[in-house]
Biopython code that builds the backbone (N, CA, C, O; Angstrom):
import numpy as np
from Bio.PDB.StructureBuilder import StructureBuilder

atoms = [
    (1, "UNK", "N", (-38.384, 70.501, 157.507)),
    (1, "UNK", "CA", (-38.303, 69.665, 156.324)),
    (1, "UNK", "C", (-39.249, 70.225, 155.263)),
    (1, "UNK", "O", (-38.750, 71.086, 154.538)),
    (2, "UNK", "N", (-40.640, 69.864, 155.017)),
    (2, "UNK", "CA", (-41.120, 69.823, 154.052)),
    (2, "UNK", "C", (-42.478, 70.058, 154.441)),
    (2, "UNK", "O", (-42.944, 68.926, 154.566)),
    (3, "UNK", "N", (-43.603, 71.102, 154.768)),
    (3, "UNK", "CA", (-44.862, 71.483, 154.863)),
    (3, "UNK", "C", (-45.513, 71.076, 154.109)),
    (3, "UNK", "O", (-45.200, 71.180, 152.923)),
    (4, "UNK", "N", (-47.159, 70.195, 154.662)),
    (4, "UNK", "CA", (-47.942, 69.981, 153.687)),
    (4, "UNK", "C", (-49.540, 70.567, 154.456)),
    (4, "UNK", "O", (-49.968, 70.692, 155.604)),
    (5, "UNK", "N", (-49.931, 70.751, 153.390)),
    (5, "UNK", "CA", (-51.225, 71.846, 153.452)),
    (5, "UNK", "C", (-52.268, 70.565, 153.893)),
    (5, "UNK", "O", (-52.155, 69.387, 153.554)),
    (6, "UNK", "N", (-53.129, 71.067, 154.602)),
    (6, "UNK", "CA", (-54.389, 70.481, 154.648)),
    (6, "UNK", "C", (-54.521, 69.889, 153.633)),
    (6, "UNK", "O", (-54.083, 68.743, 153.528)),
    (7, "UNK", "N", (-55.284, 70.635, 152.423)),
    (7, "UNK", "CA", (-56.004, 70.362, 151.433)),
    (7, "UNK", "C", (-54.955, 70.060, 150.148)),
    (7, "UNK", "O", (-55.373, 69.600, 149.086)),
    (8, "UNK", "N", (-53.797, 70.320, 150.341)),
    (8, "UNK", "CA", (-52.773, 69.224, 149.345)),
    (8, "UNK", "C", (-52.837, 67.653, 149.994)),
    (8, "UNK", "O", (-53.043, 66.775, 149.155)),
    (9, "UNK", "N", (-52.690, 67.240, 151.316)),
    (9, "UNK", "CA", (-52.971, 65.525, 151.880)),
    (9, "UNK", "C", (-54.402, 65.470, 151.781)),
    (9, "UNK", "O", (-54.659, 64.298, 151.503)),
    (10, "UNK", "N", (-55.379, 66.074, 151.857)),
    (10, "UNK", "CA", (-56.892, 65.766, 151.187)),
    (10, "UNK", "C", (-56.635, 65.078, 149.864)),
    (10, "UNK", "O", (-56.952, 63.914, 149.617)),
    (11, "UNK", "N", (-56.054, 65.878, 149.073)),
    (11, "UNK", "CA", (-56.552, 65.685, 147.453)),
    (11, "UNK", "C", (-55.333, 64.466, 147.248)),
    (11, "UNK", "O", (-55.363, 63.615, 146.359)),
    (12, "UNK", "N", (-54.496, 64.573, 148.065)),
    (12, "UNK", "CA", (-53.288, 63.700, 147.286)),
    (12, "UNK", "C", (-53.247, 62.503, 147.660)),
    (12, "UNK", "O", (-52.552, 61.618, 147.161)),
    (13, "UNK", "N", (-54.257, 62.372, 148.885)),
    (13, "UNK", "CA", (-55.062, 60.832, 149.781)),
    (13, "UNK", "C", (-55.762, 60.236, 148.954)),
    (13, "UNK", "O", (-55.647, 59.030, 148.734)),
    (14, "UNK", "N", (-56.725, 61.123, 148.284)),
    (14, "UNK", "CA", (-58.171, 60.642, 147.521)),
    (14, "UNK", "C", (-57.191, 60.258, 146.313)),
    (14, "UNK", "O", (-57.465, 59.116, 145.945)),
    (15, "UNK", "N", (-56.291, 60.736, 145.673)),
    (15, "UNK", "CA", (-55.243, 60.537, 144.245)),
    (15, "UNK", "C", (-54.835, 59.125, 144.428)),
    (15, "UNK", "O", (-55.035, 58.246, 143.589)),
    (16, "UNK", "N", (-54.134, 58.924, 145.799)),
    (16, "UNK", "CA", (-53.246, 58.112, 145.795)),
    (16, "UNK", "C", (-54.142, 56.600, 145.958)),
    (16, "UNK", "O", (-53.811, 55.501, 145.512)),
    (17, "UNK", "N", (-55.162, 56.894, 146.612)),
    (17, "UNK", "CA", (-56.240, 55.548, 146.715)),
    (17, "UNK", "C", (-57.014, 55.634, 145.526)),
    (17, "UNK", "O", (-57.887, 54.768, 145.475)),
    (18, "UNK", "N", (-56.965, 56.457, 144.490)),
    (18, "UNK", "CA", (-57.219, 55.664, 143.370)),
    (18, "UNK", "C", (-56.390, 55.254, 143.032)),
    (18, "UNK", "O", (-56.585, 54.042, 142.945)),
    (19, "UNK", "N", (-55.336, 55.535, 142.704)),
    (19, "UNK", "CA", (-53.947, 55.048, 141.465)),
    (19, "UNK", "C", (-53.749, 53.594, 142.211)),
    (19, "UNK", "O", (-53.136, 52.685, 141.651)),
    (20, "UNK", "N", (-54.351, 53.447, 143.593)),
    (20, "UNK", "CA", (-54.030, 52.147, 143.665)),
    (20, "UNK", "C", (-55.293, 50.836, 143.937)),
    (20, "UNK", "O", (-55.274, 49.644, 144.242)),
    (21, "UNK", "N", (-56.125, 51.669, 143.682)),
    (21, "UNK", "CA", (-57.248, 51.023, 144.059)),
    (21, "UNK", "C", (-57.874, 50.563, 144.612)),
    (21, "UNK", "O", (-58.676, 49.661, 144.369)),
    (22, "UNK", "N", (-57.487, 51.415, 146.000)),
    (22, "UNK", "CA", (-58.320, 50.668, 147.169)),
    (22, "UNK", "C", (-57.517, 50.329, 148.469)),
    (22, "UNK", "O", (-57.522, 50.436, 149.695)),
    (23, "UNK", "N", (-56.532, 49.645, 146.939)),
    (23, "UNK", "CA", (-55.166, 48.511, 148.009)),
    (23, "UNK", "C", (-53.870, 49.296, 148.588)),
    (23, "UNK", "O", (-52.721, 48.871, 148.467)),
    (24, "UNK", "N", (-54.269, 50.650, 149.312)),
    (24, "UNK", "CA", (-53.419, 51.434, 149.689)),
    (24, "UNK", "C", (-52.687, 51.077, 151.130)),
    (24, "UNK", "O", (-53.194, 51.058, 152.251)),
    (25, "UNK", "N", (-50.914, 50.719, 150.606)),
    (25, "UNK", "CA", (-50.311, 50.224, 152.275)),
    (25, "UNK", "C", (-49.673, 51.386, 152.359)),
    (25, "UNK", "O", (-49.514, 52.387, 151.661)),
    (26, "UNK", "N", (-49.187, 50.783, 153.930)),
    (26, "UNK", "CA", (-48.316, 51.745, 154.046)),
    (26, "UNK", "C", (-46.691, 52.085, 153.966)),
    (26, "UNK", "O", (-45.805, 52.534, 154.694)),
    (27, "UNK", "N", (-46.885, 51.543, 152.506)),
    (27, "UNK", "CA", (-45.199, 51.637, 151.812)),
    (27, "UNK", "C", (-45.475, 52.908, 150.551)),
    (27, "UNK", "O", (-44.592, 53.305, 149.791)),
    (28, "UNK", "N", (-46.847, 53.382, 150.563)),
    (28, "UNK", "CA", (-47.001, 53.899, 149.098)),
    (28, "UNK", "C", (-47.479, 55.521, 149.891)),
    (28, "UNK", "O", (-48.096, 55.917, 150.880)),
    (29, "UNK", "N", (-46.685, 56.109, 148.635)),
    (29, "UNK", "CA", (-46.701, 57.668, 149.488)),
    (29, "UNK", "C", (-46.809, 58.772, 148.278)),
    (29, "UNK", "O", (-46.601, 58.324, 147.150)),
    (30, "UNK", "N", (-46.993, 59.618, 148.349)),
    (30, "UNK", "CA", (-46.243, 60.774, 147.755)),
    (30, "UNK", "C", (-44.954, 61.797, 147.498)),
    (30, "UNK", "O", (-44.452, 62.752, 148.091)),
    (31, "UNK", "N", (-44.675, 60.957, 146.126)),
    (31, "UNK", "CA", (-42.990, 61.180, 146.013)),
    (31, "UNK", "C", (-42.648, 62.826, 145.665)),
    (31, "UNK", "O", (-42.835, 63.182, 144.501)),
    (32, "UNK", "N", (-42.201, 63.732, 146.558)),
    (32, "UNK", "CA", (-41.390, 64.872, 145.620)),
    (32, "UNK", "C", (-39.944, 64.747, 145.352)),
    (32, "UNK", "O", (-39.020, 64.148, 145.902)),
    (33, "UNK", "N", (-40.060, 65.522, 144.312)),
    (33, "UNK", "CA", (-38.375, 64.919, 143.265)),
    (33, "UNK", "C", (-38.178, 66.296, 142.825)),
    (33, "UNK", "O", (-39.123, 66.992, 142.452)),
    (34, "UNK", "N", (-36.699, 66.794, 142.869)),
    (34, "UNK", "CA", (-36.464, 67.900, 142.281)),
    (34, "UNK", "C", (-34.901, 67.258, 141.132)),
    (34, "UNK", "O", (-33.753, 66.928, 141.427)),
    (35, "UNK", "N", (-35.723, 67.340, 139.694)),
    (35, "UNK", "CA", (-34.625, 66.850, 138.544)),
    (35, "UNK", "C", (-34.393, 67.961, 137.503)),
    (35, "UNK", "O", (-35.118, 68.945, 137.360)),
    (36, "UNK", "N", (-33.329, 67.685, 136.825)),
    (36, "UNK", "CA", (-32.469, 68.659, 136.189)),
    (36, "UNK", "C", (-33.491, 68.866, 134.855)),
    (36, "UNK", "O", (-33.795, 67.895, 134.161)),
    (37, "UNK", "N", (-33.960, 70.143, 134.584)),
    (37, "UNK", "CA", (-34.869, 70.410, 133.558)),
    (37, "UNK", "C", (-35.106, 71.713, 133.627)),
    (37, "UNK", "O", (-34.473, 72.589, 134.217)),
    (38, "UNK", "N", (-36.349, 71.795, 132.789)),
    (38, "UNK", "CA", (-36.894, 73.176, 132.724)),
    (38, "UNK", "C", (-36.346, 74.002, 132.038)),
    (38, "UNK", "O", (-35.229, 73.818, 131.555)),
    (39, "UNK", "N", (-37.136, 75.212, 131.850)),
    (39, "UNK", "CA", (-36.535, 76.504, 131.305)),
    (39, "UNK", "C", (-35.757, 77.079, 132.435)),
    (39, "UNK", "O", (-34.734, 77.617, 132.012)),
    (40, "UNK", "N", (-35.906, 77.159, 133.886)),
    (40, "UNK", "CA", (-34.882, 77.998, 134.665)),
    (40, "UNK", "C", (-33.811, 76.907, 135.683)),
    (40, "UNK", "O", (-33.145, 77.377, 136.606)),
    (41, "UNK", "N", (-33.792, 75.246, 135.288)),
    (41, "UNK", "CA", (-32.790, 74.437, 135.542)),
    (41, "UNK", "C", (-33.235, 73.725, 135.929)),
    (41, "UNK", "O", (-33.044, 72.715, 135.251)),
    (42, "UNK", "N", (-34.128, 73.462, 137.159)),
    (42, "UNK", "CA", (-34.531, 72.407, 137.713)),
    (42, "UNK", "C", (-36.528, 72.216, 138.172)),
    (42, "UNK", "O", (-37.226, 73.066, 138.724)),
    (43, "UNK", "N", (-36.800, 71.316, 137.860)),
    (43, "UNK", "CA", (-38.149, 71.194, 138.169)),
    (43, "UNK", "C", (-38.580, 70.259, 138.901)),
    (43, "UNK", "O", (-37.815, 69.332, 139.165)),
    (44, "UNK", "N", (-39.844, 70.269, 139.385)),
    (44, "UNK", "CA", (-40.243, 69.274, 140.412)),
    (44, "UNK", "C", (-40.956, 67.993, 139.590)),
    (44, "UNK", "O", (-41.058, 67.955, 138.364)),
    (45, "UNK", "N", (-41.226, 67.399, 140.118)),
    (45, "UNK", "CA", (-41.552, 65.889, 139.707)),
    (45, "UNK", "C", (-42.912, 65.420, 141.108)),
    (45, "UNK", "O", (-42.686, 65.196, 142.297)),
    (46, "UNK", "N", (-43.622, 65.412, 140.724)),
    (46, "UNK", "CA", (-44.852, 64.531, 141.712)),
    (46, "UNK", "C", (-45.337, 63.398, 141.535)),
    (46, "UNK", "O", (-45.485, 63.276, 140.319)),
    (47, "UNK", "N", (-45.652, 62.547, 142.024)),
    (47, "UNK", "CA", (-46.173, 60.758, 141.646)),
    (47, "UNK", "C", (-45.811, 60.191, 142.972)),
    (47, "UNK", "O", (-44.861, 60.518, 143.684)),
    (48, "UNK", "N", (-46.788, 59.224, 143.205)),
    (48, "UNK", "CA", (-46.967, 58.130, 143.627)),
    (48, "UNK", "C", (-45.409, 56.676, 143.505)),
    (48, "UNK", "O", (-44.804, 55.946, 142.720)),
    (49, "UNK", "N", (-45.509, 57.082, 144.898)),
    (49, "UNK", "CA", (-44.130, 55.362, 144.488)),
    (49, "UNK", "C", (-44.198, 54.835, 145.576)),
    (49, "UNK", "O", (-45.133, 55.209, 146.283)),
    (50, "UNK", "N", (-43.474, 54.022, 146.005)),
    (50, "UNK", "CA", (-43.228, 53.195, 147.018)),
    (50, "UNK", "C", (-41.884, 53.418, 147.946)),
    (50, "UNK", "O", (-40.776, 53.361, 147.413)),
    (51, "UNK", "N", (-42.004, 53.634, 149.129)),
    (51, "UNK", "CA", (-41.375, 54.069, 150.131)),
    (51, "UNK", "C", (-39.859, 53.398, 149.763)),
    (51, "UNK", "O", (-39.879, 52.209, 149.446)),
    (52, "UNK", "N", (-38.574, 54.074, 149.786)),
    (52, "UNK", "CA", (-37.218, 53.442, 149.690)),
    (52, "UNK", "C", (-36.951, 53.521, 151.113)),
    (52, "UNK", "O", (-37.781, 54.066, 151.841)),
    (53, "UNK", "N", (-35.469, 52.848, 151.767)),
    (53, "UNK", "CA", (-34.721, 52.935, 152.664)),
    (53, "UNK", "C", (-34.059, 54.219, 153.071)),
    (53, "UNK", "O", (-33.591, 54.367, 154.200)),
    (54, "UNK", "N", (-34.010, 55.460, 151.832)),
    (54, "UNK", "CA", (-33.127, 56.082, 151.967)),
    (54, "UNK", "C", (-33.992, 57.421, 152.184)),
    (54, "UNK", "O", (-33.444, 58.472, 152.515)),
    (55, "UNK", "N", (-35.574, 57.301, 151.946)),
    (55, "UNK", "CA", (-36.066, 58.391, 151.725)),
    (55, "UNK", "C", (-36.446, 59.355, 153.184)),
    (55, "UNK", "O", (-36.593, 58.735, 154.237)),
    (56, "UNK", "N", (-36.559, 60.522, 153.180)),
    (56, "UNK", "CA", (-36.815, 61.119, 154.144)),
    (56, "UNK", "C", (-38.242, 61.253, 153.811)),
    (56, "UNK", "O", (-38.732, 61.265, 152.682)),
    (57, "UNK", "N", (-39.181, 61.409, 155.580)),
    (57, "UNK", "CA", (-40.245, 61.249, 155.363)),
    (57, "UNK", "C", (-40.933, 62.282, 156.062)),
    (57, "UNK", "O", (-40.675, 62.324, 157.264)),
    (58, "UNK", "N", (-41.792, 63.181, 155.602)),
    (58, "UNK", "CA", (-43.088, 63.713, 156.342)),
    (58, "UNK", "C", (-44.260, 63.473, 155.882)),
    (58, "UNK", "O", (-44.583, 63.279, 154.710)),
    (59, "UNK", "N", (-45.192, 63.490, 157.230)),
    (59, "UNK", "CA", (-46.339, 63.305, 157.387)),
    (59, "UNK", "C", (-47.171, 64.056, 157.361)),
    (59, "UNK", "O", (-46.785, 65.164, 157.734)),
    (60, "UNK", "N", (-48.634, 63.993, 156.973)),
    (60, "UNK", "CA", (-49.513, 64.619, 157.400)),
    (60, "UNK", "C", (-50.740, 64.555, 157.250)),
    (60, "UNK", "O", (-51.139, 64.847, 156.123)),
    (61, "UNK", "N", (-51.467, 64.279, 157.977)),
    (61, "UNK", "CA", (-53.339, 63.785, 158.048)),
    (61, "UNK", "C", (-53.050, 62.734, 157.149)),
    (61, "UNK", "O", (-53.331, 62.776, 155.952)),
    (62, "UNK", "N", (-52.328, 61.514, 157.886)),
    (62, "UNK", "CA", (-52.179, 60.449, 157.120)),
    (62, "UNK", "C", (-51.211, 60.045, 155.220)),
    (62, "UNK", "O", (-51.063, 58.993, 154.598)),
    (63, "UNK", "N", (-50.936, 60.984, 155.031)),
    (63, "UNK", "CA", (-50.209, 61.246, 153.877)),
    (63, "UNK", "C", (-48.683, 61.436, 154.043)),
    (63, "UNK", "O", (-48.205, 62.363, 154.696)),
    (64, "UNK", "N", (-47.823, 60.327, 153.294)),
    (64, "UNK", "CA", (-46.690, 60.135, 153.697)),
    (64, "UNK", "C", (-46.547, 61.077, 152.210)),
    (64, "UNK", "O", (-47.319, 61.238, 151.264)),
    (65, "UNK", "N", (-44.979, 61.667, 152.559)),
    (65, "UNK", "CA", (-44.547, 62.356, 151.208)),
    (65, "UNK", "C", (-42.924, 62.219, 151.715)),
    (65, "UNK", "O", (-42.230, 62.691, 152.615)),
    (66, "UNK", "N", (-42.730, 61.148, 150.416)),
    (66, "UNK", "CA", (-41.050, 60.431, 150.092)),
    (66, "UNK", "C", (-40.229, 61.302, 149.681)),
    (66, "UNK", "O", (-40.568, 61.703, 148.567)),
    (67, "UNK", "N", (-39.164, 61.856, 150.120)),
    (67, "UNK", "CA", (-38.186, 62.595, 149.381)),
    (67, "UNK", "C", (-36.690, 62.368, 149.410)),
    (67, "UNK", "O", (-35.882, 62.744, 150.259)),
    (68, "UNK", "N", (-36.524, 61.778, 148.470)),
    (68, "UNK", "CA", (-34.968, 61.473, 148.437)),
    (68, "UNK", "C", (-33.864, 62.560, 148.876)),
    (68, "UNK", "O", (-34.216, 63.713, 149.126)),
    (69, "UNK", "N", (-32.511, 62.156, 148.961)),
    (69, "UNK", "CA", (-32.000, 63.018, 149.771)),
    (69, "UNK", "C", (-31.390, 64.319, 149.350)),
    (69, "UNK", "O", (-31.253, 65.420, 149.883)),
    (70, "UNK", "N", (-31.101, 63.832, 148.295)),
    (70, "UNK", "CA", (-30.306, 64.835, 147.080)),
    (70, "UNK", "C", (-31.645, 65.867, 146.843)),
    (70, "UNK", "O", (-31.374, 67.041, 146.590)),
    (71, "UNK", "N", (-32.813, 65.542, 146.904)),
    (71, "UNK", "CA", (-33.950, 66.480, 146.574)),
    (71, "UNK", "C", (-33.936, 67.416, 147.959)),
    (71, "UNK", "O", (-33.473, 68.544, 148.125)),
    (72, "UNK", "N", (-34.619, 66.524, 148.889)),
    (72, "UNK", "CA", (-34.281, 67.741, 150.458)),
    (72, "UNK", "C", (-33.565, 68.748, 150.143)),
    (72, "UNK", "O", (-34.140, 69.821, 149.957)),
    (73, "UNK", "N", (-32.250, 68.666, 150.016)),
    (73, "UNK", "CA", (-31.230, 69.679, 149.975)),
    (73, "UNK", "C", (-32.106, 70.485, 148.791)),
    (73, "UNK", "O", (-32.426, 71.297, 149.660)),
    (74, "UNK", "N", (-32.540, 70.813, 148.024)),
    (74, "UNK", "CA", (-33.354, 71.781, 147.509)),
    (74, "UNK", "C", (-34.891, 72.264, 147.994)),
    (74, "UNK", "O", (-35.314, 73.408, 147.826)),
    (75, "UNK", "N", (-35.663, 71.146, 148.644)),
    (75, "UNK", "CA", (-36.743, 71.375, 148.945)),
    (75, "UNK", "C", (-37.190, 71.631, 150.640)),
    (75, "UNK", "O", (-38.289, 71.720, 151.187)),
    (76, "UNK", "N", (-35.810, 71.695, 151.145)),
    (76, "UNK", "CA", (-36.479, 72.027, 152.526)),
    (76, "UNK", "C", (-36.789, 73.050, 153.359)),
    (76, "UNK", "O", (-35.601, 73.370, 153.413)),
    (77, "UNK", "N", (-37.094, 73.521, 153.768)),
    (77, "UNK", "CA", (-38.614, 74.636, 153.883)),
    (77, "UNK", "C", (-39.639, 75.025, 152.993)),
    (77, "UNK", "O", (-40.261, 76.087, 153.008)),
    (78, "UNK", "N", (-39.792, 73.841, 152.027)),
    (78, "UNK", "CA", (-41.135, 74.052, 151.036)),
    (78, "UNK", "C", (-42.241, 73.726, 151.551)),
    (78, "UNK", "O", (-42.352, 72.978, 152.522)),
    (79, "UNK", "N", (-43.212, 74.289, 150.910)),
    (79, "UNK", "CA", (-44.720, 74.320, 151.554)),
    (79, "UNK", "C", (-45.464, 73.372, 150.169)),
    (79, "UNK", "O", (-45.335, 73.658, 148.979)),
    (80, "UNK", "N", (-46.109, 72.409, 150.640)),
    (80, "UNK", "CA", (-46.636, 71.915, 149.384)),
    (80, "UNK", "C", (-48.301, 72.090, 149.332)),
    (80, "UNK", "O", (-48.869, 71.601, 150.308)),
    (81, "UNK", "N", (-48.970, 72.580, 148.553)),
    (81, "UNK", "CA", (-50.262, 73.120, 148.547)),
    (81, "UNK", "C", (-51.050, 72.381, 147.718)),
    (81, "UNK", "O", (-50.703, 71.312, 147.216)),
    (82, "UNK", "N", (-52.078, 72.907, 147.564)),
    (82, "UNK", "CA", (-53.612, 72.411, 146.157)),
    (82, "UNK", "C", (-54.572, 73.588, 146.004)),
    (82, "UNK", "O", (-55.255, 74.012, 146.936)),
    (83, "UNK", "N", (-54.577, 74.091, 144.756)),
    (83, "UNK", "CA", (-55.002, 74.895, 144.699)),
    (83, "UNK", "C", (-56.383, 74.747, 143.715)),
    (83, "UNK", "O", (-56.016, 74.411, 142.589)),
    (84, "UNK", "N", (-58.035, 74.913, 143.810)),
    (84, "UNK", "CA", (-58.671, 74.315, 142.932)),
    (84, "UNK", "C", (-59.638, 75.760, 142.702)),
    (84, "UNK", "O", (-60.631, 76.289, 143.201)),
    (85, "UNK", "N", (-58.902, 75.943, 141.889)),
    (85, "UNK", "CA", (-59.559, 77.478, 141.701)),
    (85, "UNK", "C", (-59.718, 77.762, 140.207)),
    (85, "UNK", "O", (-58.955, 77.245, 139.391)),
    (86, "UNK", "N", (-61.166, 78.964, 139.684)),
    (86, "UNK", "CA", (-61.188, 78.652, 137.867)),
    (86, "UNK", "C", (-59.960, 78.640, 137.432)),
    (86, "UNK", "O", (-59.366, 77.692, 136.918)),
    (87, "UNK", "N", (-59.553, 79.766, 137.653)),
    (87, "UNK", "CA", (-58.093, 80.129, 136.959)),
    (87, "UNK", "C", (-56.846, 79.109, 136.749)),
    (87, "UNK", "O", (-56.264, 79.017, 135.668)),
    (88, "UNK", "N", (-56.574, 78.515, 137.656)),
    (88, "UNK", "CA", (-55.914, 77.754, 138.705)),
    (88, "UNK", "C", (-56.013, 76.436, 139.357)),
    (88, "UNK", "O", (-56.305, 76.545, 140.548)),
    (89, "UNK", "N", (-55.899, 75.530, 139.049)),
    (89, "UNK", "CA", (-55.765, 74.262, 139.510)),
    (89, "UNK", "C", (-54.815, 73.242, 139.679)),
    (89, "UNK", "O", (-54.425, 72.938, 138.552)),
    (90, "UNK", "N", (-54.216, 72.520, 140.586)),
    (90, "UNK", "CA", (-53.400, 71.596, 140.816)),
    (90, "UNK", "C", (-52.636, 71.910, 141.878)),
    (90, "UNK", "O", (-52.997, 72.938, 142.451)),
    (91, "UNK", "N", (-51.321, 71.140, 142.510)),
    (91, "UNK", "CA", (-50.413, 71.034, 143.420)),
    (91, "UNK", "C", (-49.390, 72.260, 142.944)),
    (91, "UNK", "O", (-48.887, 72.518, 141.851)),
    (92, "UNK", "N", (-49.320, 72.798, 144.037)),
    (92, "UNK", "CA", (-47.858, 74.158, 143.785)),
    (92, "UNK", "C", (-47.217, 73.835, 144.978)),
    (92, "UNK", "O", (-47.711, 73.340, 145.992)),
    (93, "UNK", "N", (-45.950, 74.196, 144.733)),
    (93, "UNK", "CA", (-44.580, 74.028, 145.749)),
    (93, "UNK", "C", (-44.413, 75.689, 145.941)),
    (93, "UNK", "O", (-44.404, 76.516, 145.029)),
    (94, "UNK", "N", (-44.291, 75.934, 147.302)),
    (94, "UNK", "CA", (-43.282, 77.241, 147.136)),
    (94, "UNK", "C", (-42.146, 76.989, 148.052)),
    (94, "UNK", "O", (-42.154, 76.592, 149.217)),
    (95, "UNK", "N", (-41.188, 77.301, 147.287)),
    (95, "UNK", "CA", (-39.993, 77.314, 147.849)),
    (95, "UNK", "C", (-39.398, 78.009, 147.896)),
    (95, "UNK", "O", (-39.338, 78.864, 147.013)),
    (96, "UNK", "N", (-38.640, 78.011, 148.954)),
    (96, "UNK", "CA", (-37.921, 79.601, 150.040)),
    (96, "UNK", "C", (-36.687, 79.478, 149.233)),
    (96, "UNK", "O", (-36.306, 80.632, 149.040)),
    (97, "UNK", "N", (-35.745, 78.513, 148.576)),
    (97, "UNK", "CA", (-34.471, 78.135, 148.518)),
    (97, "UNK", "C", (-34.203, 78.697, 146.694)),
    (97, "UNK", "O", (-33.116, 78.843, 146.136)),
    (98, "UNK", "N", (-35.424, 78.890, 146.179)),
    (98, "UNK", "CA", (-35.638, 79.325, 144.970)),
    (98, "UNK", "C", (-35.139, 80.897, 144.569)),
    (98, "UNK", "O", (-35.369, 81.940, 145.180)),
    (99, "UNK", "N", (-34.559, 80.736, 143.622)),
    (99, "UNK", "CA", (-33.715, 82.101, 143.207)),
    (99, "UNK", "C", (-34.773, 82.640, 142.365)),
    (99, "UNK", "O", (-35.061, 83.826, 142.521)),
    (100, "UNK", "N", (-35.282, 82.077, 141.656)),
    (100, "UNK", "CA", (-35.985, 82.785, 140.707)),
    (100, "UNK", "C", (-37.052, 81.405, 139.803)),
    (100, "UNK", "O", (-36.424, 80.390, 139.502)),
    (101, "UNK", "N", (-37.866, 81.429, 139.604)),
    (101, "UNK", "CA", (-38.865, 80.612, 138.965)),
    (101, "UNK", "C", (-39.479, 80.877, 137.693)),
    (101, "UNK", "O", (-39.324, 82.095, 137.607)),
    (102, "UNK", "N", (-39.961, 80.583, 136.854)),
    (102, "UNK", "CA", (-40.368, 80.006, 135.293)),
    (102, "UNK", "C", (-41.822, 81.228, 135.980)),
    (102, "UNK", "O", (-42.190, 81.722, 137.046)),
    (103, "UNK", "N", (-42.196, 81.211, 134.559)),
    (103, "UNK", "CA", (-43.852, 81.671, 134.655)),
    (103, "UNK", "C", (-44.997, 81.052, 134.880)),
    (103, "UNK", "O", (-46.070, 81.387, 135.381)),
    (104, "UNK", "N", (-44.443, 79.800, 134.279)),
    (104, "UNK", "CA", (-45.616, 78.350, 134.380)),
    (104, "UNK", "C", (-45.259, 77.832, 136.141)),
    (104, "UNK", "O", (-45.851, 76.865, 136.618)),
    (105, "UNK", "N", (-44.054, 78.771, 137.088)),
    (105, "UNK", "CA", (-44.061, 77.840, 138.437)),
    (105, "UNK", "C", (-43.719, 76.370, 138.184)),
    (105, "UNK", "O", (-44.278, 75.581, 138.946)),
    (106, "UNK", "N", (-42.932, 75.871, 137.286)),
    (106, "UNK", "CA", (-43.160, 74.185, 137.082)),
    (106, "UNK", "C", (-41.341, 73.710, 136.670)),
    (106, "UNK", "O", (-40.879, 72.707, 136.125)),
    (107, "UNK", "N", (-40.486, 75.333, 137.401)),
    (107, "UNK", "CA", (-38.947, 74.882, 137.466)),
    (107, "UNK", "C", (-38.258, 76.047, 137.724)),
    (107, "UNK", "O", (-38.392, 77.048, 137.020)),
    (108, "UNK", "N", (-37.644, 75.998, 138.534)),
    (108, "UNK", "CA", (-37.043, 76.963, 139.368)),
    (108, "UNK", "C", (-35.692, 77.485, 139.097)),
    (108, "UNK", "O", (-35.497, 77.402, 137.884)),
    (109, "UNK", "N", (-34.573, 78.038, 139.771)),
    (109, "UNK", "CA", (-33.169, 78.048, 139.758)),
    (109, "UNK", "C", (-32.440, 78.717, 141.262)),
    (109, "UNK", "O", (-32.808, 79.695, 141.913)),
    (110, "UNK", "N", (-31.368, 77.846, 141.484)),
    (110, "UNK", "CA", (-30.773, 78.215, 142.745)),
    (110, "UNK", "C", (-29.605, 78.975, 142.999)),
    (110, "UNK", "O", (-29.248, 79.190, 144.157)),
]
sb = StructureBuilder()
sb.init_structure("model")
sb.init_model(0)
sb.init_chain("A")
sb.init_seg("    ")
for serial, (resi, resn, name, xyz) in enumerate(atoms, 1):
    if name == "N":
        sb.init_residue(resn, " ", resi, " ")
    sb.init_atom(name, np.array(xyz, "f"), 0.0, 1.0, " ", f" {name:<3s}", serial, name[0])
structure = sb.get_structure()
């Protein structure tokens, strides 16, 4: 399905218990979304939501990450990371299913 890094469920634990303040259940996760955009067609989407019926789910060191189904079919064998480096900072996806990607990494094409 969907790989998550150590230190992407570190940072996206500490994210998600702020955005909610404390009052973190376990319906509230980390959503990936792959929607129609970008310069090379499609881009990812990250945020915080609340668990649906329909979503597929992985785990890891306590960090749920929601992915609808229509997204899977683009994102599965992705690795989801955190990268906190000068140059460089925030969540990166790499994905195997990707034809070719933007320069900014922030929308892909299949």
């Amino acid at each position: 399905m969907v790989t998550i890094t150590d230190t992407a469920a570190t940072k996206a634990l500490l994210l998600l218990e702020q955005s909610v303040e404390g009052d973190l259940d376990k319906e509230h996760g980390l959503r990936m979304k792959v929607v129609g955009g970008g310069c090379s067609g499609f881009q990812y989407e990250l945020g915080f939501d609340e668990q649906k019926s329909s979503d597929k789910i992985a785990e890891h060191n306590g960090l749920k990450v929601l992915i609808d189904p229509r997204s899977l079919l683009y994102l599965a064998g992705s690795t989801l990371d955190f990268n906190d480096g000068l140059m460089e900072s925030g969540f990166k996806i790499t994905n195997p299913n990707a034809n070719s990607t933007c320069g900014c990494g922030e929308s892909f094409s299949v």
